[in-house]
N, C-alpha and C positions, 0 to 999 in steps of 0.2 A: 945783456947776458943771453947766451944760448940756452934755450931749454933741453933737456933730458927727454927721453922716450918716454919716462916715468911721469914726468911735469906734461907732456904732453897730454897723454890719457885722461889725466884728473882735469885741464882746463874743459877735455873734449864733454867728459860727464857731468859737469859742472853746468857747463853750456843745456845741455839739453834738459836738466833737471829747472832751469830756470826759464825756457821753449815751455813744456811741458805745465809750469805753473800760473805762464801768462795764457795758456789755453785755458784753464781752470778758471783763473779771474775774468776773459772775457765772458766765459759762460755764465760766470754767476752773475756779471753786469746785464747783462741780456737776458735772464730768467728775472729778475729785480725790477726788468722797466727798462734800464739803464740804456739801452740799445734796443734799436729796431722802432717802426711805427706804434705811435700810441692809439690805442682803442677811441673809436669814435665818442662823442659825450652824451650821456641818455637824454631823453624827451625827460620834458618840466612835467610834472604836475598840474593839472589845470586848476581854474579858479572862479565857480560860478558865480557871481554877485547878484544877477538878476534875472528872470524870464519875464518874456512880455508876449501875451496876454498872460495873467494870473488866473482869472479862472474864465470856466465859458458855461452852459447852460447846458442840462442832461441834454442829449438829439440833437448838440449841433452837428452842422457839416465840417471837413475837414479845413484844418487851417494851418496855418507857416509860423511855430514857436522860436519866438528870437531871444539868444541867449548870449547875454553882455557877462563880461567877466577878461579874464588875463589868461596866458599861454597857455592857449589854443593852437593848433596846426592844422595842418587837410586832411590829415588822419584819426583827426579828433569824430567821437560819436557821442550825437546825445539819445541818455537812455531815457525810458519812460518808463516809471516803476518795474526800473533795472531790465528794462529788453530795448534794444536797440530799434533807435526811428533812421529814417532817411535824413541824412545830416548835409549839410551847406556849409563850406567855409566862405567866410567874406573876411576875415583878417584874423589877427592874434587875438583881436579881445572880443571879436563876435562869430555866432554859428544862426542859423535857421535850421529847424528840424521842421518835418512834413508830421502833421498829427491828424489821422486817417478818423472818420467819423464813430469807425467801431471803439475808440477808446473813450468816446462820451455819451455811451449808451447807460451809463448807469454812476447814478449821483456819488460822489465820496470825494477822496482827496489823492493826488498821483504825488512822490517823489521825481523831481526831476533832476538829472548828474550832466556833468559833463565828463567823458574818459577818453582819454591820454593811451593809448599803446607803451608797450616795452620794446625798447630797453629805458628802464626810468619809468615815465608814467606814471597813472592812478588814476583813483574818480574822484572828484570833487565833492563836496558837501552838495545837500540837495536843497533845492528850492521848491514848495509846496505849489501844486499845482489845484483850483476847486473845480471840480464839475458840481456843478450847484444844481439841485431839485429844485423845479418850480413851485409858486405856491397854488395848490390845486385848486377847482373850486367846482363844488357841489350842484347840480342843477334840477334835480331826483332821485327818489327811490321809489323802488317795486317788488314786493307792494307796500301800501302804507298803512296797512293794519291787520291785525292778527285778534283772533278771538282766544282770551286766555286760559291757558291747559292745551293750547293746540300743540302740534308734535314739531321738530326740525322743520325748517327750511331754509332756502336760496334768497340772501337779499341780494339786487339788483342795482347800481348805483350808476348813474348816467352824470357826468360833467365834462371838464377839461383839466388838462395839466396832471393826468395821474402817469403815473412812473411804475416800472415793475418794483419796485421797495416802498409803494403808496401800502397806508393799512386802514381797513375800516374799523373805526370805533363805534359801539355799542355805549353809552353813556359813559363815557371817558375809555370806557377800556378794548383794548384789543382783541378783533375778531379772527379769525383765518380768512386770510384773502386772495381772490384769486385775481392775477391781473388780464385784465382781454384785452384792452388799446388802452391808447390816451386818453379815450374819453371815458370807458367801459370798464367798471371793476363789478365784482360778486364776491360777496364773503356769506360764509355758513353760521346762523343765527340758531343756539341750539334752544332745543323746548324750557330749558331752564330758564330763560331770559325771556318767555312768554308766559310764564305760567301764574302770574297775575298781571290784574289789568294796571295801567300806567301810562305813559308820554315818554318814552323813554326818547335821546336825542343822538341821530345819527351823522356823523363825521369823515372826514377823509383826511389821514394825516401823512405826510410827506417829510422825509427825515432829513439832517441837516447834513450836508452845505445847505444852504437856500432852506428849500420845504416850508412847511407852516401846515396849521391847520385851515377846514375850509369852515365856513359858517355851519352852523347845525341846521338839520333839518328834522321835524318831530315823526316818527312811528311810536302810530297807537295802538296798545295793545287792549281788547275792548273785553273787558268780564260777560259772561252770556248772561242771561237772565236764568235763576236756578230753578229747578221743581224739586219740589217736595211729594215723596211718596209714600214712606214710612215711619212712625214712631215707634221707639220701641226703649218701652213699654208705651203703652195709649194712652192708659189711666191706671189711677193711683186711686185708693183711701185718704180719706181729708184728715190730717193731725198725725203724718206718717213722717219717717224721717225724710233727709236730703237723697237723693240720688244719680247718676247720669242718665243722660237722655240719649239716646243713640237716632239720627235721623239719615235715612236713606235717599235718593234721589239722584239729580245729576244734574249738571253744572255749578257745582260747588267749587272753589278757587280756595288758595290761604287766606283772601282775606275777606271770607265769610264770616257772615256773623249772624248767629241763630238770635232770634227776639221771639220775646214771651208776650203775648200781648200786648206786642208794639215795643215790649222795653229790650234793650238790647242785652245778650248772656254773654258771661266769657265763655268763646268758642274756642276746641281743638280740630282742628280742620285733619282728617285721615287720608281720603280720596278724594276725588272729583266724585265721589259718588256715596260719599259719608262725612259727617261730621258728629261729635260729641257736645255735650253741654251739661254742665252740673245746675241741675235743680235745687235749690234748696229746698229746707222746710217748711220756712215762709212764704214759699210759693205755692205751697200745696195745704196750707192752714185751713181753708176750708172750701167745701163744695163748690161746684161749677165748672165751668168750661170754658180752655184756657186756648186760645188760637195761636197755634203755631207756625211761625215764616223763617222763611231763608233770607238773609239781604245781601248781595252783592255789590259793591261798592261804582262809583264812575271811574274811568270812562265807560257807558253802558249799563249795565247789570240790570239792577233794578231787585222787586221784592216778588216773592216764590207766591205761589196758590198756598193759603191756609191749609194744615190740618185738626183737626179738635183733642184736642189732650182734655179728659174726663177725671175730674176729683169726687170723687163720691164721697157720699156720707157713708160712715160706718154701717155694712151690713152682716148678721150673722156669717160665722163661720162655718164654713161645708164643705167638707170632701166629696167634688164631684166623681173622681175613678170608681167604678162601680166592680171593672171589671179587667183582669191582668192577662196579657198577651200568655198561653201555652208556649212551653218549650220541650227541649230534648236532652237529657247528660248531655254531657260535654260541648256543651253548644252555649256563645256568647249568651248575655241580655244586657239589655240597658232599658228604664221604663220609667221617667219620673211621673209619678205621683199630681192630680191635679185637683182646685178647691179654688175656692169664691167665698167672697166675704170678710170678715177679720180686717185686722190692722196689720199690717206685713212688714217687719218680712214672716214670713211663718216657717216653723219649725219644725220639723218630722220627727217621731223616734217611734220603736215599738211599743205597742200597749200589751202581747200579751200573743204568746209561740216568734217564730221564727221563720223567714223565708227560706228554701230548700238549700242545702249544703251549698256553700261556694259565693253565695249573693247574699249582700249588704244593704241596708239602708241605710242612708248619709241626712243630713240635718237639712238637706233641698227636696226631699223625699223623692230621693232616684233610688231608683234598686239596680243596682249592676252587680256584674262579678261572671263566674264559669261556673254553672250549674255540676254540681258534681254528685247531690243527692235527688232521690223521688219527690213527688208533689208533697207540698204542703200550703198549710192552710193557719192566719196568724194575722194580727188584729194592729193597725197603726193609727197613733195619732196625729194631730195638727194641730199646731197650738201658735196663738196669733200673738201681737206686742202690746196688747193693750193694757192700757197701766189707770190705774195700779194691780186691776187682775186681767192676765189673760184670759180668752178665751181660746177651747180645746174643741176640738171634735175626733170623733173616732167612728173609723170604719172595718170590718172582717173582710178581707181578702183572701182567696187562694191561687198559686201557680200550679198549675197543673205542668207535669212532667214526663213527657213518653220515653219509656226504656229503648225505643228503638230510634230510626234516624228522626229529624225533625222532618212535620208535614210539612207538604206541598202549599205554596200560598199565592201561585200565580192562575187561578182558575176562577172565574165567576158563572157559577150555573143556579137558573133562577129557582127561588125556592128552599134552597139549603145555602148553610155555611161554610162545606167542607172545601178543601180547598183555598181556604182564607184561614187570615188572621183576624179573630174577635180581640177587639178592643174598645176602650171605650175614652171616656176625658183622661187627656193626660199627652205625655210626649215620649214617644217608642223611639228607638233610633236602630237605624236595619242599613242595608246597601244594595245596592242593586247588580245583582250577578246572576249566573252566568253572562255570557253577551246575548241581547236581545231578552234579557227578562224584566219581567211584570212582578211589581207585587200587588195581592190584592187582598185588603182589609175590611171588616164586617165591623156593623155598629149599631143598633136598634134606638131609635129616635123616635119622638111623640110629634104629632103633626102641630104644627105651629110654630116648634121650635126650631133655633136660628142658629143653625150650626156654623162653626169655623172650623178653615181646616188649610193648615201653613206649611210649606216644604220649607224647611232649614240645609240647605247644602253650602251656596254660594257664599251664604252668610254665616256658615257654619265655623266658627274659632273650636281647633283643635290643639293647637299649638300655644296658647297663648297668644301670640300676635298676630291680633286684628284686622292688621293691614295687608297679612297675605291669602289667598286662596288655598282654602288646604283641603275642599272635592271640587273637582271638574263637573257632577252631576249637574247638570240640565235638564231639570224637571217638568215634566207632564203630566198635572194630575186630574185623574175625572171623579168627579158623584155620580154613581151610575145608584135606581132603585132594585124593589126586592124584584124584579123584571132582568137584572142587569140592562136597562136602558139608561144612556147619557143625561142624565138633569144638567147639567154643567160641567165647567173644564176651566182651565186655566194651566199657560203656558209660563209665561214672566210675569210677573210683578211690574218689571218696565223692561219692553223690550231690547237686549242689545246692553242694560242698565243691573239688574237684578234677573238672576235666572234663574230664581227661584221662585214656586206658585203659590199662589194665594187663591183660595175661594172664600170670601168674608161674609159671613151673618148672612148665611143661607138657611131663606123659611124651608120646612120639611115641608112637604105638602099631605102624607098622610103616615099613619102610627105603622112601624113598621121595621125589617130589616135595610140597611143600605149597604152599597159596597163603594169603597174610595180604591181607585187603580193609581197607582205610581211608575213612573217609567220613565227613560231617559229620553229625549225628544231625538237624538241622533242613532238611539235604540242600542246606544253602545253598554256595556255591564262588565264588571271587574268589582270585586273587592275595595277595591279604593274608594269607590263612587256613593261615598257616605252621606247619607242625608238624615235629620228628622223629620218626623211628624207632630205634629201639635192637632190636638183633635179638643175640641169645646161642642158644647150644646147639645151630648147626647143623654140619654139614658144612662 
């Protein structure tokens, strides 16, 4: 059949709409895959199984780490705790990597991979690698003893096989360590770990892989031998109650131990330059004289120089103060009260008037407080524990009180008192100010008699606690006569130990006035630089 112009047309659109849709399917065959080159195939995965060597020794030299496993190629790298080494192919199931000596400079444990590049690829599980610590071992220290209460220092530790992660031990425990070489450590030994005597056992430990510790070697720490300086109090009344003993001196440790006549107290160790001890009653039951030591335990120590601790028999009671420090309005005081004899503790109160506005007497018979009225004049007792009756004594006293500033008391001119402070038995407490000042006190004493006469600063508890310094004052004190000439002086108690002075059971040589000078030995003065006075044996 002949086609039409009509039929014609429609075969011709026909034709190209089916041109037109095998364009379409080839493209879609060809974006699918379906045509054209296919993409290369990615790299496997590798698979470590094994490294050889496994481990080596902290400071070795460099070596060639061989790694067995599956689909490896030449583009494969072995990492060492994840940073790439110099790798070696020898086939699919083995590499050598280059291990440079700085990776075994310090003991622990390395992850070891193997990785594969993209396309595909990965890293492989890791294989542990040890750098192992030697086990150290100890040959000396320096130094090998120490005197206990000493301060810090540098121990010294000489052997082999130390490592910078080596630690020295102190009796098991951990010190700060410094490393110098293999052979050569130093750790810092604080004063805590000296400060009694012992064998304490020093060590070198070295952490694991490998490591160990090394044998012990003994540091002795050696207790000095103590001195005994002071008691306080000295002596007692016989049939008195219990009390503590306070003992001064130096090289005392914690594990001193005060003994009473040989027999040993329970002691409170304070300072290196104090300790405590409770007396009892029983110990003081009757008369005599009781020697007192310090004992220091080994390594070292040993036992102190005696002092004499005095139990007397009951003597009458007596108020030695004959005679009460002058003041001014508004001007501090403080002035206890002093007496011998009786059973103690003894008792103060008034017998009869009143000390001047503002000042109190308290049951230790101290008179303190801020003068705010004129002189007066008023009558105290002292009354002792003895049972079933006390004994009292009573004495008339007056303070005198100037309306204007308070005198001058740093001046000694022979012949007169002016210029000074008259006082007599008893414990004043003053300070020493401006800077570079003197104080100087008067006292009238019979020849024969054996006066005392004590600075309280260093040892002076204002706070309650004992154990801290609460004046700086550094006492100088002289007995000059009614001449103002020097009889005596005294600087410490123990120099360097107590800087406080002492002049003890000093004969008078003739009936008279005296003058006692206080002052600071650096000649320094301020308000702060509080001390007392204790004054015995006068008039």
């Amino acid at each position: 059949m002949k086609a039409n112009g009509t039929t014609r047309q429609r075969l011709t659109r026909d034709a190209v709409v089916r041109f037109a849709a095998s364009l379409v399917l080839i493209a879609a065959l060809v974006g699918c895959g379906g045509g054209g080159t296919p993409p290369p195939p990615g790299n496997p995965k590798p698979t470590l199984t094994s490294i050889s060597p496994t481990s080596a020794p902290v400071g070795s030299a460099e070596f060639t780490l061989t790694a067995t496993g599956s689909n490896f190629m030449s583009s494969s790298v072995v990492k060492w705790g994840g940073s790439n080494r110099t790798t070696t192919f020898v086939s699919a199931t083995q590499l050598t990597a280059t291990i440079p000596a700085t990776d075994l400079t310090t003991g622990g444990t390395v992850q070891v991979t193997v990785f594969n590049p993209s396309p595909g690829g990965g890293t492989s599980a890791g294989k542990t690698f040890s750098i192992e610590n030697p086990a150290p071992t100890l040959n000396s220290i320096s130094p090998t003893s120490a005197t206990a209460g000493g301060t810090a220092f540098t121990l010294t530790l000489d052997g082999s096989n130390f490592v910078s992660s080596s630690v020295v031990r102190w009796n098991g425990n951990s010190r700060t360590t410094t490393f110098v070489s293999a052979t050569q450590l130093t750790a810092s030994i604080p004063a805590s770990d000296i400060a009694s005597g012992g064998t304490p056992q020093v060590t070198v430990f070295n952490p694991t892989p490998g490591g160990g510790t090394t044998t012990a070697l003994t540091f002795t720490t050696e207790n000095p031998l103590p001195t005994l300086l002071l008691l306080t109090p000295n002596s007692t009344v016989a049939g008195t109650t219990g009390f503590t003993l306070r003992l001064d001196g130096s090289g005392f440790v914690p594990t001193s131990v005060v003994q009473w006549n040989g027999a040993d107290r329970t002691t409170t160790y304070v300072s290196g330059s104090r300790l405590t001890t409770a007396i009892t009653a029983n110990d003081i039951a009757t008369p005599g004289a009781v020697q007192v030591t310090v004992f220091n335990p080994t390594p070292a120590g040993g036992t102190s120089n005696a002092l004499t601790f005095t139990i007397a028999a009951t003597q009458p009671l007596a108020i030695t103060t004959t005679q009460l420090p002058a003041s001014a309005t508004g001007k501090p005081y403080d002035f206890t009260l002093g007496s011998v004899g009786g059973v103690p503790p003894i008792t103060w109160n008034l017998a009869a008037g009143s000390p001047p506005t503002g000042l109190t007497l308290d049951a230790t018979g101290r008179i303190s407080g801020m003068i705010g009225g004129g002189s007066s004049s008023f009558t105290v007792q002292a009354t002792d524990s003895s049972v079933p009756t006390p004994n009292t004594d009573t004495r008339a006293l007056t303070i005198q009180v100037a309306a204007g500033p308070l005198p001058r008391n740093d001046v000694c001119t022979p012949g007169t008192t002016v210029g000074t402070t008259a006082i007599s038995n008893g414990r004043i407490r003053a300070s020493i100010s401006p800077y570079d000042d003197i104080d100087v006190y008067s006292f009238h004493g019979t020849a024969g008699a054996q006066v005392t006469i004590e600075i309280f600063a260093q040892r002076l508890d204002l706070d309650g606690n004992p154990a801290t310094r609460d004046s700086q004052l550094d006492s100088v004190t002289q007995l000059l006569n009614g001449s103002c000439s020097e009889l005596t002086f005294n600087d410490d108690i123990d120099p360097g130990i107590i800087q406080d002075s002492l002049i003890s059971s000093y004969t008078l040589p003739s009936t008279g006035t005296y003058f006692i000078v206080v002052r600071d030995f650096r000649g320094d003065g301020r308000p702060d630089l509080i001390y007392e006075l204790s004054l015995s044996g006068t008039d």
